[in-house]
C-alpha angles and dihedrals in degrees: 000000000000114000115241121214129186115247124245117239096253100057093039080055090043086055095049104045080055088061097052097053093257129133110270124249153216104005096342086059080045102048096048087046101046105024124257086274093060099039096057094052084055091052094041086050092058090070085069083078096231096164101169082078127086112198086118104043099027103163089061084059095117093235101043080104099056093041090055089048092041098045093049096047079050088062086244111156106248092235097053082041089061097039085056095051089043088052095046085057102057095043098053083054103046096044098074079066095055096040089049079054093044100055091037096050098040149016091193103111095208098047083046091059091051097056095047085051086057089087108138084198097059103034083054083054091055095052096051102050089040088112086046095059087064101141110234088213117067083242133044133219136231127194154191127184112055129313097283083073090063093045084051103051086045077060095059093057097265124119118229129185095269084070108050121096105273090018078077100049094046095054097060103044134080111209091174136344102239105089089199091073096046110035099073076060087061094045081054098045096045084055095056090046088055090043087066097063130120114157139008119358126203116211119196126207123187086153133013113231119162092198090060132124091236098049089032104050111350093063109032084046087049086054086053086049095048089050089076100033115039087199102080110092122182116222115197121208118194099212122203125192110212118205091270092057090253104140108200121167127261119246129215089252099043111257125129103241133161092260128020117175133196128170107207121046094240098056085047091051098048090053093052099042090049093055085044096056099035105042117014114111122211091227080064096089089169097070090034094107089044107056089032090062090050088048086056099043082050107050085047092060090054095266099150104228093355100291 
């Protein structure tokens, strides 16, 4: 005889909410979104008894108020707005567990990366708000430096992903504190953005790092990108802080000017770190950061005292 059990409550809500019409929850929301594979993993994880997480119980999660606010001010559907929580969840949850495979199987930093993007959670999240990172400019915007950079290049007329739809949701909220669980979301959700791109694309340094997001991921997956549309150019802008917090671009002849375009990275970079070497002032604390990651890079490459 085959055993009866009674149902939990969220997957008699999750039934209901089926029969209404409405977008599942709670596993029932995961597991249509993720697969059954994935899903069980998930299930067999919360033995673990990692309660500072809130797949199962998503609508305690502190900021499952200010998501719904900010979502709907977004112009988010509120169904696709669900199915994403549902699906950040899971992937905060899921992602210890990768990262755990990633640091046993490998030491090699870049093959680690690939298997914590490998998230199911999080790839199915970027799926689903791919129609949400439409850019509101006709070009978008890249960036490297801090996000005054990004404000600065939406000044300038470009889109970055901080201003997209859910961009501008993500960046103001906190869905756990341990950046190691949320930042391969942010690597999924960069690519999706790139993948969005069909003409001229502005890319903004205000320092040159090649383990960023922006030089690691964002640009090799935009050449990808440009293989199958000729029509996306990248346009690179060396940025520069002065000590009033004014950022102005860095000409080819060195001179701090309102637009300053270069068409290849290196050329970019070279404009930046001469102005860097040659004009930047200590007393100047808004470009530190700035002229102190070009002295590292430097002094790696075998650059004695960073020239």
């Amino acid at each position: 005889m085959r055993e009866t059990r009674r149902a939990t409550e969220p997957e008699t809500a999750g039934r209901a909410a089926a029969g209404r019409g409405a977008p599942p929850t709670g596993l029932a929301a995961l597991q249509r979104h993720a697969g059954n594979a994935a899903t069980a993993h998930w299930v067999q994880r919360q033995t673990g008894g990692l309660d500072e997480h809130y797949a199962t119980r998503p609508t305690e999660h502190p900021e499952w108020g200010p998501y719904q606010d900010l979502t709907k001010a977004a112009g988010i559907p509120q169904a696709d707005a669900e199915a994403a929580w549902q699906l950040l969840l899971g992937g905060v949850d899921s992602q210890g567990a990768l990262n755990d495979e990633a640091t046993a199987r490998t030491s090699d930093r870049q093959e680690q990366r690939e298997i914590r993007a490998t998230n199911t959670w999080y790839q199915e999240f970027g799926r689903l708000m791919s129609e949400h990172l439409q850019i509101d400019t006709p070009t978008m915007a890249l960036w490297a430096g801090g996000y005054e950079t990004s404000e600065y290049a939406y000044s300038k007329g470009h889109t970055p992903l901080a201003r997209t739809r859910i961009g501008s949701v993500l960046n103001v909220l906190e869905l756990h504190p341990n950046w190691k669980l949320t930042g391969p979301m942010w690597s999924v959700v960069s690519k999706a953005f790139v993948d969005r791109a069909t003409g001229p694309v502005h890319i903004f340094l205000r320092a040159y790092t090649p383990d960023s997001i922006l030089i690691r991921l964002e640009v090799p997956h935009l050449r990808l990108v440009q293989r199958l549309n000729p029509d996306v150019k990248l346009i690179w802008h060396p940025v520069y802080t002065d000590a009033g917090g004014q950022m102005r671009e860095v000409s080819r002849d060195c001179r701090l000017v309102d637009n300053a375009e270069y068409d290849k990275r290196d050329t970019c970079v070279a404009a930046l770190y001469q102005y860097l070497r040659l004009f930047h002032e200590e007393s100047n604390t808004e470009a530190t950061a700035a002229h102190e990651s070009m002295e590292q890079l430097l002094v790696a490459n075998g650059h004695k005292d960073g020239v």
